[in-house]
C-alpha positions as CSV (number, residue, x, y, z in Angstrom):
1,X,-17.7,-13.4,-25.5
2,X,-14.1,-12.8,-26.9
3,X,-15.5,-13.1,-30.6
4,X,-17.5,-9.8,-30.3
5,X,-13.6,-8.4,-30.7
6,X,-12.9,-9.1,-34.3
7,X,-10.2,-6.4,-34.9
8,X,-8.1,-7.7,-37.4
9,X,-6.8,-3.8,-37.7
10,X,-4.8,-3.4,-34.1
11,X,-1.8,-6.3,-33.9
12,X,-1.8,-6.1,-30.0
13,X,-3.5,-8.9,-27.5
14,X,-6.3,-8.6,-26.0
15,X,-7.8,-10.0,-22.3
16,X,-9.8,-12.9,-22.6
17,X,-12.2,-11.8,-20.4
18,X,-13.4,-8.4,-22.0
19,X,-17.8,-8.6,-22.5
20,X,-19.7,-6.7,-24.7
21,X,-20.7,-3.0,-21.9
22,X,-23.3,-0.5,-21.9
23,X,-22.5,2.7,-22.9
24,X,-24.2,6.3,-23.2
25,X,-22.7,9.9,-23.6
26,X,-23.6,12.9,-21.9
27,X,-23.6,16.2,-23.3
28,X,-20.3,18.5,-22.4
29,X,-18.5,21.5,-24.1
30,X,-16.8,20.4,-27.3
31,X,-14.7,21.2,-30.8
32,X,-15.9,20.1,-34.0
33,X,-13.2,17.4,-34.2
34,X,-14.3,16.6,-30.8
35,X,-17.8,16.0,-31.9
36,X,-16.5,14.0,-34.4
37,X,-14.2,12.0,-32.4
38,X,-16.8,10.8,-29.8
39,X,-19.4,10.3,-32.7
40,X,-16.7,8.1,-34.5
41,X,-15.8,6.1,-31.3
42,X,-19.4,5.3,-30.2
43,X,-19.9,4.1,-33.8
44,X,-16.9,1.9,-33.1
45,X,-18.8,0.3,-29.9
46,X,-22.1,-0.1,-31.5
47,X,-19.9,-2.2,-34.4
48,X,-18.4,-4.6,-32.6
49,X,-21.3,-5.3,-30.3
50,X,-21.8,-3.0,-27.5
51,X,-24.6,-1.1,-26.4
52,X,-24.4,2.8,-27.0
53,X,-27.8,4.2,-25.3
54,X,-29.4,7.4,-26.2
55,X,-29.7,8.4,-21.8
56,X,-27.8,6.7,-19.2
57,X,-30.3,4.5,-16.9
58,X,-29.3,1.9,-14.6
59,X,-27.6,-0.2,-17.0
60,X,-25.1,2.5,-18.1
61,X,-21.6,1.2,-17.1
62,X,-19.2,3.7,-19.1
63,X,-20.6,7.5,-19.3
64,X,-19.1,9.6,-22.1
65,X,-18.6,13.4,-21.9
66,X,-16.6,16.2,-23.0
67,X,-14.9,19.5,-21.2
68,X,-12.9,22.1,-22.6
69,X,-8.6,21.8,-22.3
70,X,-7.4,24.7,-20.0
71,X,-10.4,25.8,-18.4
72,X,-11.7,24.4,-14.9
73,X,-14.8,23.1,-14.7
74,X,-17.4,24.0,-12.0
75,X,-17.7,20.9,-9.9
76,X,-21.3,21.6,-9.5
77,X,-21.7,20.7,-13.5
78,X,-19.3,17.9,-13.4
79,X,-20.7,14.8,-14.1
80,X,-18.1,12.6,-11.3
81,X,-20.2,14.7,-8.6
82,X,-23.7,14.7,-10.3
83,X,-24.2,12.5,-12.7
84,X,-25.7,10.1,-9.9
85,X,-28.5,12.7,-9.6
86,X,-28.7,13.8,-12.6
87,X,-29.9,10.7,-13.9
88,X,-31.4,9.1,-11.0
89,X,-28.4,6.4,-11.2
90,X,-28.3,3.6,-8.1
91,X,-24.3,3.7,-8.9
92,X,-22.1,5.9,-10.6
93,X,-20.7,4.7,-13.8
94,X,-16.9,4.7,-14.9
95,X,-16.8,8.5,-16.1
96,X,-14.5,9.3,-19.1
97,X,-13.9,12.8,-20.4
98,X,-12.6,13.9,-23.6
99,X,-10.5,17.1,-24.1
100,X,-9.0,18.4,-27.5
101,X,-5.6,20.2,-27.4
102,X,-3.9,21.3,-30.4
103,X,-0.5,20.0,-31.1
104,X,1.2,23.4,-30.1
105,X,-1.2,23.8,-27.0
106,X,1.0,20.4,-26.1
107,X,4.0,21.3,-26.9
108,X,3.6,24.4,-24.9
109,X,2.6,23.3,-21.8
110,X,5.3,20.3,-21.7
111,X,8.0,23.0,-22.4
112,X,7.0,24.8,-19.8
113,X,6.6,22.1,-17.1
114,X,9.7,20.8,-18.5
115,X,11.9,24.2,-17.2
116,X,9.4,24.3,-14.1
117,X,10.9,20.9,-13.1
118,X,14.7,21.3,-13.6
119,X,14.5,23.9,-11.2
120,X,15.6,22.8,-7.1
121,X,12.6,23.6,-5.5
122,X,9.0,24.2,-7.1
123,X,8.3,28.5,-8.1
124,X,4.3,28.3,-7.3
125,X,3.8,31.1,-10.5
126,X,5.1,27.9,-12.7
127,X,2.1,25.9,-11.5
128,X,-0.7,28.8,-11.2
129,X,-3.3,27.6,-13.6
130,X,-7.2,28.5,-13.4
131,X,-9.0,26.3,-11.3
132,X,-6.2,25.4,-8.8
133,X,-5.6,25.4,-5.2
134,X,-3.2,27.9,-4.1
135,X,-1.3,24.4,-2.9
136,X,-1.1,22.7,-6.4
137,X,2.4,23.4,-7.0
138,X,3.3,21.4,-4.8
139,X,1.7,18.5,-6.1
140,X,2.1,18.9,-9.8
141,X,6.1,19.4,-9.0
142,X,6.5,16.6,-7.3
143,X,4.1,14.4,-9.4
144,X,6.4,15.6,-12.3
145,X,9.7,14.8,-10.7
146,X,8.3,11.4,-10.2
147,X,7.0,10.7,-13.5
148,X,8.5,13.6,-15.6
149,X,6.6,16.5,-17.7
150,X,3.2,14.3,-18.8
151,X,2.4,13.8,-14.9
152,X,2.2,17.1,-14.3
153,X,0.4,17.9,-17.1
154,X,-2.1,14.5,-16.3
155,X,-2.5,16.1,-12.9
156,X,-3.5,19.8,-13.7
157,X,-5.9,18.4,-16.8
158,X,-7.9,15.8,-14.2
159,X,-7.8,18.6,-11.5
160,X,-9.3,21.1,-14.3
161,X,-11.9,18.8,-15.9
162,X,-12.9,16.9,-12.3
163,X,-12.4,14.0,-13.8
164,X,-9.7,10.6,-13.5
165,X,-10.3,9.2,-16.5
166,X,-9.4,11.3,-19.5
167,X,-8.7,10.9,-23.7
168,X,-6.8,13.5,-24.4
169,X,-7.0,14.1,-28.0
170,X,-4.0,16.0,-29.8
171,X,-4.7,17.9,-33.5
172,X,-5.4,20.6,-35.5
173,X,-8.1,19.4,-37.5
174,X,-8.1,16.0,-37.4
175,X,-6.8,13.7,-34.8
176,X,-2.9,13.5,-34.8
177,X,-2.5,11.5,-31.5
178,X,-4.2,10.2,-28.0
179,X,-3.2,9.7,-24.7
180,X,-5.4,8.0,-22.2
181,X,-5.3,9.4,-18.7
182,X,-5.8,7.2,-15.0
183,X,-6.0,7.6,-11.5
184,X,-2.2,6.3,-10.6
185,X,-0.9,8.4,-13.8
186,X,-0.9,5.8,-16.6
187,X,-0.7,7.7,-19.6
188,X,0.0,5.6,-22.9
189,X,-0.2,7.1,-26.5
190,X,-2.0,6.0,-29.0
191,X,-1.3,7.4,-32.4
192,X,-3.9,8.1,-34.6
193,X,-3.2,6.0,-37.9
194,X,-4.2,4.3,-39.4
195,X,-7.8,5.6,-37.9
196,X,-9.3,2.5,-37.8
197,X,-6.9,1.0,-35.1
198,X,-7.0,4.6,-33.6
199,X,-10.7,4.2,-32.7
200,X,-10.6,0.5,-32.1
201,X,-7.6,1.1,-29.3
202,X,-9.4,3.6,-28.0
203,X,-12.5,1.2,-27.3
204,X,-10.8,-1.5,-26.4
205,X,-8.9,1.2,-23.2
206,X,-12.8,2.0,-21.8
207,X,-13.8,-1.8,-21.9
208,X,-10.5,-3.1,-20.3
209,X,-11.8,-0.3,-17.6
210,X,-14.9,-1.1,-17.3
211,X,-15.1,-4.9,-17.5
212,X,-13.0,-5.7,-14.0
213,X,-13.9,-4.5,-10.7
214,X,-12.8,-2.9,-7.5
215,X,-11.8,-5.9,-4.8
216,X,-11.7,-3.5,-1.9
217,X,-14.3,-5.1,0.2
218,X,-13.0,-6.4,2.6
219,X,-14.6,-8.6,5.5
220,X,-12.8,-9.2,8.8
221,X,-12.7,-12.5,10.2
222,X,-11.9,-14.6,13.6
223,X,-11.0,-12.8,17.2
224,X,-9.2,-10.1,17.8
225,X,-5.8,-10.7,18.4
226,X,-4.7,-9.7,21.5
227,X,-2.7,-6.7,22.3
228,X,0.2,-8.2,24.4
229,X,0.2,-10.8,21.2
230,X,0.9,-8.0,19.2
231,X,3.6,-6.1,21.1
232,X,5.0,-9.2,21.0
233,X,5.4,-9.5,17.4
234,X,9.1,-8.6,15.9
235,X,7.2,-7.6,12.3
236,X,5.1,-4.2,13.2
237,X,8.9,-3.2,13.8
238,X,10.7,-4.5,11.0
239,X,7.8,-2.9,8.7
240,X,8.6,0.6,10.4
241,X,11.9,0.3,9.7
242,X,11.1,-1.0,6.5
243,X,9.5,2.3,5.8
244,X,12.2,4.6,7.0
245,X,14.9,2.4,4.8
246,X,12.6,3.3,1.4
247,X,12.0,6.4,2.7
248,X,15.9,7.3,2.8
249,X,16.0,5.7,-0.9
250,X,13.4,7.8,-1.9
251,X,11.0,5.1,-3.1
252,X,7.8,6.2,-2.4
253,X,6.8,10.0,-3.3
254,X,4.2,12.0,-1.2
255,X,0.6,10.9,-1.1
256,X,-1.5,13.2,-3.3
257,X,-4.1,15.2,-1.8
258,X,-7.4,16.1,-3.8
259,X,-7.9,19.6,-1.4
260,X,-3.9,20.4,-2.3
261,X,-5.3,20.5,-5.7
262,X,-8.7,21.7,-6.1
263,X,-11.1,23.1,-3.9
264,X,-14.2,20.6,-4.1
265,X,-16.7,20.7,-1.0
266,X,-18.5,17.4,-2.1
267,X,-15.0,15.2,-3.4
268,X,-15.5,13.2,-0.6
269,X,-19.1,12.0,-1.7
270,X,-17.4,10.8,-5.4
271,X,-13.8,9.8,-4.9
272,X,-11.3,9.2,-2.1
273,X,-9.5,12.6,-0.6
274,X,-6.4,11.3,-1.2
275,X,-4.4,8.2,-2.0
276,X,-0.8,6.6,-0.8
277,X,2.0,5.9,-3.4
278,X,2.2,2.5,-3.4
279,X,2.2,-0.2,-0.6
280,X,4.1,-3.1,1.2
281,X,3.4,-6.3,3.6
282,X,5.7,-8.9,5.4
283,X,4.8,-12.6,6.4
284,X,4.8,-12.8,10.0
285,X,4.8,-16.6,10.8
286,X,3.4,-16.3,14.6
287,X,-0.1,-15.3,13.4
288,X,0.3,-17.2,9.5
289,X,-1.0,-13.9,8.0
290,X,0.8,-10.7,6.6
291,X,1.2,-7.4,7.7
292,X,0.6,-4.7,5.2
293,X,0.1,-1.2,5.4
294,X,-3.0,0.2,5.0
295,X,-5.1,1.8,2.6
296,X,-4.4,5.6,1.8
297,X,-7.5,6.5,0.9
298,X,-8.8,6.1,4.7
299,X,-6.3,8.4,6.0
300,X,-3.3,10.0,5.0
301,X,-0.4,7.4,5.7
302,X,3.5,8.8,5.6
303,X,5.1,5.5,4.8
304,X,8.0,7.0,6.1
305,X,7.2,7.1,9.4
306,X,4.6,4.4,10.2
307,X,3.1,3.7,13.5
308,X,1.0,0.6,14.5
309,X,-2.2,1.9,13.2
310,X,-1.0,2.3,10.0
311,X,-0.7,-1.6,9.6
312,X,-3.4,-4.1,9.3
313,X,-3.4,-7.9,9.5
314,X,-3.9,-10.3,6.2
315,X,-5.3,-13.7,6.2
316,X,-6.7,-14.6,3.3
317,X,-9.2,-13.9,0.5
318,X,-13.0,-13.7,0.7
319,X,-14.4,-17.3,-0.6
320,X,-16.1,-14.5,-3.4
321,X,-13.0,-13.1,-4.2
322,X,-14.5,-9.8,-3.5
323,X,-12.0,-8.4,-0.9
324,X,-9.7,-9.5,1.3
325,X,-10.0,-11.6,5.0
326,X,-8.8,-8.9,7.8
327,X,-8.1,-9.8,11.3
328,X,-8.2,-6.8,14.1
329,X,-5.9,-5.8,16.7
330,X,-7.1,-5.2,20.2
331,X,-6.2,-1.7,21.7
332,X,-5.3,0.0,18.5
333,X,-7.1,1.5,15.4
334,X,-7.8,-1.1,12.7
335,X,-8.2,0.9,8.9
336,X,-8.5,-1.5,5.9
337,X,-5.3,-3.1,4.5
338,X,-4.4,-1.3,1.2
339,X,-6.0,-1.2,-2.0
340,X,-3.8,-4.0,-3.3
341,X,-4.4,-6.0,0.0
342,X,-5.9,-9.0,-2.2
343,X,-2.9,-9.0,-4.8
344,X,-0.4,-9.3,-1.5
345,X,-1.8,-12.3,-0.6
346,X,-3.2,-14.1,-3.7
347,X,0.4,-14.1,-5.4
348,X,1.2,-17.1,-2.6
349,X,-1.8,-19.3,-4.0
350,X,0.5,-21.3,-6.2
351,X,3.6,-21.0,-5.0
352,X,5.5,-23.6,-2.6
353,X,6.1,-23.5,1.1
354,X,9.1,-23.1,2.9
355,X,9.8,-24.8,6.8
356,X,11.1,-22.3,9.1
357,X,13.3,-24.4,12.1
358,X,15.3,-23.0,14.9
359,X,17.6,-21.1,12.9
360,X,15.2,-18.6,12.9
361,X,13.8,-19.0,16.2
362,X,11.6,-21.8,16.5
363,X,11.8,-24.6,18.6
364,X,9.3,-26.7,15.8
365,X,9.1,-26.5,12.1
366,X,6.7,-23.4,10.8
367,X,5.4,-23.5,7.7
368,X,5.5,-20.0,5.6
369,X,5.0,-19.2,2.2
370,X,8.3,-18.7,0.0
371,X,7.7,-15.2,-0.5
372,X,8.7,-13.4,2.5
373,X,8.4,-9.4,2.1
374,X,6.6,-7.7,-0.5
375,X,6.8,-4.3,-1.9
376,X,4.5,-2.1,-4.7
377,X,5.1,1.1,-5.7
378,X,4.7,3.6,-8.3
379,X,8.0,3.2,-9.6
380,X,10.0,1.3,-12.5
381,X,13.3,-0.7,-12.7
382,X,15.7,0.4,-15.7
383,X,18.7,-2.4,-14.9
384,X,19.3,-5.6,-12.8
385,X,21.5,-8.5,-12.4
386,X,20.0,-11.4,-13.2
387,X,22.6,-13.5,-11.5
388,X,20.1,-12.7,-8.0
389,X,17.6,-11.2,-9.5
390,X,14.3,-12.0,-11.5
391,X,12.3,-10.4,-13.8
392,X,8.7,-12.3,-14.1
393,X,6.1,-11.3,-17.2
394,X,2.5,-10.6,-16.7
395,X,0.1,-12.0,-19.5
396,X,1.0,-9.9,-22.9
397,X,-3.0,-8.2,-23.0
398,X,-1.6,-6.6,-19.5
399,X,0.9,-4.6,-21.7
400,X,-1.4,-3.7,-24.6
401,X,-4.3,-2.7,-21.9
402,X,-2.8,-1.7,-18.7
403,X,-5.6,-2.3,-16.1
404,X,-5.9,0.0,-12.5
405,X,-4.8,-0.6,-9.3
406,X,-7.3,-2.2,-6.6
407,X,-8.7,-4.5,-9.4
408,X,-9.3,-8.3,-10.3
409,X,-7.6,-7.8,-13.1
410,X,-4.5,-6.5,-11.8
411,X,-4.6,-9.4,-8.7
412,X,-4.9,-12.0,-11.2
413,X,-2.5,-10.5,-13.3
414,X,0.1,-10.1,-10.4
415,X,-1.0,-13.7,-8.9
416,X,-0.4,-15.2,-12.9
417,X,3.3,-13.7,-13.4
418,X,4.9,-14.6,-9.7
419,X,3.3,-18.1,-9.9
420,X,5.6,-18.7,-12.9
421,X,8.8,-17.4,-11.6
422,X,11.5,-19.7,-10.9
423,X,13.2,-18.4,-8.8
424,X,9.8,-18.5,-6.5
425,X,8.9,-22.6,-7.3
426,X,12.6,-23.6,-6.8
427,X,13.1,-21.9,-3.2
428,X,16.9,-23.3,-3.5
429,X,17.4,-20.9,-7.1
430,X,20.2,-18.3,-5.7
431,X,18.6,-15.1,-6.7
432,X,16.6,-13.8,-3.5
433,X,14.7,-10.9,-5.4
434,X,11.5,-11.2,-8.2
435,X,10.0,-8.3,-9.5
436,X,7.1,-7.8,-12.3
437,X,6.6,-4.2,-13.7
438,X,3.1,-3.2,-14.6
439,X,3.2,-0.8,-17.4
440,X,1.7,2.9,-16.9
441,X,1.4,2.0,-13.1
442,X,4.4,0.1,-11.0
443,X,6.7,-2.0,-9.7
444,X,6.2,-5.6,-7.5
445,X,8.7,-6.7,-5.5
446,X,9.1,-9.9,-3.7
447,X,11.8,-11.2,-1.6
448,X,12.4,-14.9,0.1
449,X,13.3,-15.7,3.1
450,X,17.2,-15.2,3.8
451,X,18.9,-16.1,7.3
452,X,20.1,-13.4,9.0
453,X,18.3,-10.6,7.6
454,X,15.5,-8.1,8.3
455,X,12.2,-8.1,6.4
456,X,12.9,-5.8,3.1
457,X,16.4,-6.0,3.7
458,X,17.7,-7.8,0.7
459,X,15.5,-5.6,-1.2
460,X,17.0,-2.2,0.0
461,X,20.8,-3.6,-0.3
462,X,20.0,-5.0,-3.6
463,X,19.0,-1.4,-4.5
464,X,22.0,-0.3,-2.7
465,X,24.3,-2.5,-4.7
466,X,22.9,-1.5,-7.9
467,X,21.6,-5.2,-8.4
468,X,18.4,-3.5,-8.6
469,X,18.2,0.0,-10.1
470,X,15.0,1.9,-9.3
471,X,13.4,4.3,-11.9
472,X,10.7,7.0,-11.6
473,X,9.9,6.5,-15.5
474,X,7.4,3.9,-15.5
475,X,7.1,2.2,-19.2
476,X,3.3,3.1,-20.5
477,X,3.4,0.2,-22.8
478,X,5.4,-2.8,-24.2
479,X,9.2,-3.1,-23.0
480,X,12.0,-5.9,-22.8
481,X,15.2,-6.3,-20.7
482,X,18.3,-6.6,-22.7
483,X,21.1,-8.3,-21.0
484,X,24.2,-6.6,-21.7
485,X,26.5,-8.4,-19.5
486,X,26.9,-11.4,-17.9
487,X,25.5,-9.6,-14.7
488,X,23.4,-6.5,-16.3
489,X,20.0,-6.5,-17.9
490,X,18.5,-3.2,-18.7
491,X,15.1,-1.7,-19.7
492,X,14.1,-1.1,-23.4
493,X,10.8,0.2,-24.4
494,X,9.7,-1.2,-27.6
495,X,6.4,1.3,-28.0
């Protein structure tokens, strides 16, 4: 299906396993060069073999539509709450939304959330836009000292247009620039010549979105395992402490909270009320399955302070590949795993196994996979030393077209880049620490299996150490690591 993408125009790689979609735009308020941007980039689908419809129907995977920059839109005409209805729809299609801001209407906003975030503590009159919760400050300050001006602005333009999924189109005139917009905050530029490429990029962002799926449905699986089994267990109370050791390193921000930002009686019926930063799991050897925090969408979960019912039980995938295999715990709550629950687990497919003996407690062998502790957030690494550390590279389509978390896409694409690393296959290689950064979204970290310390452990001390320096910047595109010393290798963006 690949040779429906001729685009001799745009030098970047492309995913193998991008289809021709169905596509049909809806009508919303517009500019002329916004009429004449969506016209232009449905006339790129139609070329190069996808179907544009005149109406959605039930074929309709990618709607199309348009809201003003600056102004909230009434939930009650936004499309991600009634398009469903509207239509008559059995599902709800991948909404996108495109907004037209001049270049100084830029400029202006990310000077002012630029002074707005040097400042100690958020001033809620820097954050009071139309269309915001009284509480929104709080998360478009924080959002922005994670990921700098852009996030806050991403934040307070999806909160405005009700809408994840956003091109934000910069010019006067005529388009000077794009920036696509995503749930976790991905926000990579795409400049706009030449304009074929410009339009072509722009297509090829929606289909990457719209040709993987959610793997979030998860099945559980077996007998419950029994409580006393479970108190039993040292890992529940290594991931606790795990959780209050990032915490103190400040790796995980706060969860964002739809209601902190807008006030939307029906977001419940569209979109999660919230979701966590990021997520981490541990092999425990007694039961052969990982622990893992679970999802944030289900309830709010303060990774800093977990309790047992904030952690769930991994065993495997679904045969289907649909979701993950789940095992309950008698006598406590039992949420769903995370979001990334299936991209925990699947990175072990290929790797060896490891024989844990009495060193570590048990009076026979135990086999465990290599990878011991695993940890994904929305963060970035800027320097390492590759003396005990790896860096591991996804597929090079997965830094041209970012794909979302909670996907097939982004499970293969973690599974594909730790199944290569060295340092993983050869369990005797010295450095104890792989990561893999996905660009506009996180960080993976994995660590093996070292005598004499807690789950995570190498991991935080690393950090500690400065073998591995954490970064809130997340690259939103292409990037290498330069080695500058024998023991130093740091980040460099090449888009």
């Amino acid at each position: 299906m690949t040779t429906v993408y001729s685009l001799p125009t745009i030098q970047k790689p492309i995913h193998s396993w991008l289809r021709p979609i169905h596509i049909a735009c809806a009508d919303g308020e517009t500019t002329p060069l916004l009429k004449r941007f969506n016209q232009e980039l449905l006339e790129r689908f139609s070329r190069h073999g996808h179907i544009v419809q005149q109406a959605p129907d039930v074929q309709t995977e990618v709607l199309l539509t348009s809201a003003p920059f600056g102004q909230p839109l009434d939930w009650r005409h936004a499309y991600l709450f009634t398009a469903r209805r509207k239509f008559n729809l059995p599902r709800s299609p991948i909404l996108f939304t495109t907004l037209h801001a001049t270049p100084a209407q830029l400029k202006q906003l990310l000077d002012h959330f630029k002074t707005a975030l040097a400042k100690a503590s958020a001033d809620p009159k820097d954050f009071a836009f139309p269309g915001l919760a009284p509480t929104a400050y709080q998360t478009l300050y924080e959002q922005g000292k994670r990921g700098g001006p852009m996030l806050s602005l991403l934040r307070l333009v999806q909160a405005q247009a009700k809408c994840i999924r956003i091109l934000l189109i910069i010019g006067d005139d005529e388009p000077s620039e794009a920036y696509t917009f995503d749930l976790v905050g991905a926000h990579p530029r795409t400049p706009a010549q030449p304009r074929e490429a410009f339009y072509e990029d722009l297509m090829l962002r929606i289909v990457t979105a719209a040709c993987t799926q959610e793997i979030t449905h998860h099945q559980v699986v077996g007998e419950a395992i029994p409580y006393p089994l479970w108190r039993s267990l040292s890992t529940p109370a290594a991931m606790r402490q795990a959780g209050q050791e990032l915490g103190k390193r400040y790796f995980f921000t706060d969860m964002v909270r739809i209601a902190d930002l807008v006030n939307v009686p029906a977001v419940a019926d569209a979109i999660a009320s919230q979701y966590s930063e990021g997520c981490f799991a541990t092999w425990d050897a007694n039961l052969n399955a990982l622990i893992a925090t679970i999802t944030g969408s289900a309830r709010p979960v303060d990774k800093d302070n977990l309790s047992d019912d904030e952690l769930a039980v991994i065993v495997g995938v679904r045969s289907d590949g649909q979701g993950a295999l789940v095992r309950h715990v008698e006598g406590k709550r039992n949420d769903p795993p995370s979001s990334e629950a299936v991209e925990l687990i699947l990175m072990d497919r290929d790797l060896p196994r490891i024989s844990l003996g009495e060193e570590w407690g048990f009076s026979q062998p135990v086999e465990v996979p290599v990878t011991r502790s695993k940890l994904h957030g929305h963060r970035s690494v800027r320097a390492f030393n590759p003396n005990f550390v790896e860096h591991v590279h996804l597929d090079p389509a997965y830094y041209a077209y970012p794909v979302s978390c909670s996907t097939e896409a982004q499970a293969h694409a973690i599974h594909q880049a730790f199944s290569q690393s060295q340092a993983l296959r050869n369990p005797q290689d010295a450095r104890q620490v792989i990561f893999t950064i996905m660009p506009g979204h996180g960080v993976v970290i994995v660590e093996k299996w070292v005598k004499g310390k807690q789950p995570f452990q190498v991991i935080w001390e690393y950090m500690d150490q400065g073998m591995l320096q954490i970064d809130p910047m997340i690259p939103q595109g292409s990037f290498k690591f330069e080695t500058i010393a024998p023991d130093l290798a740091v980040l460099r963006l090449l888009e």
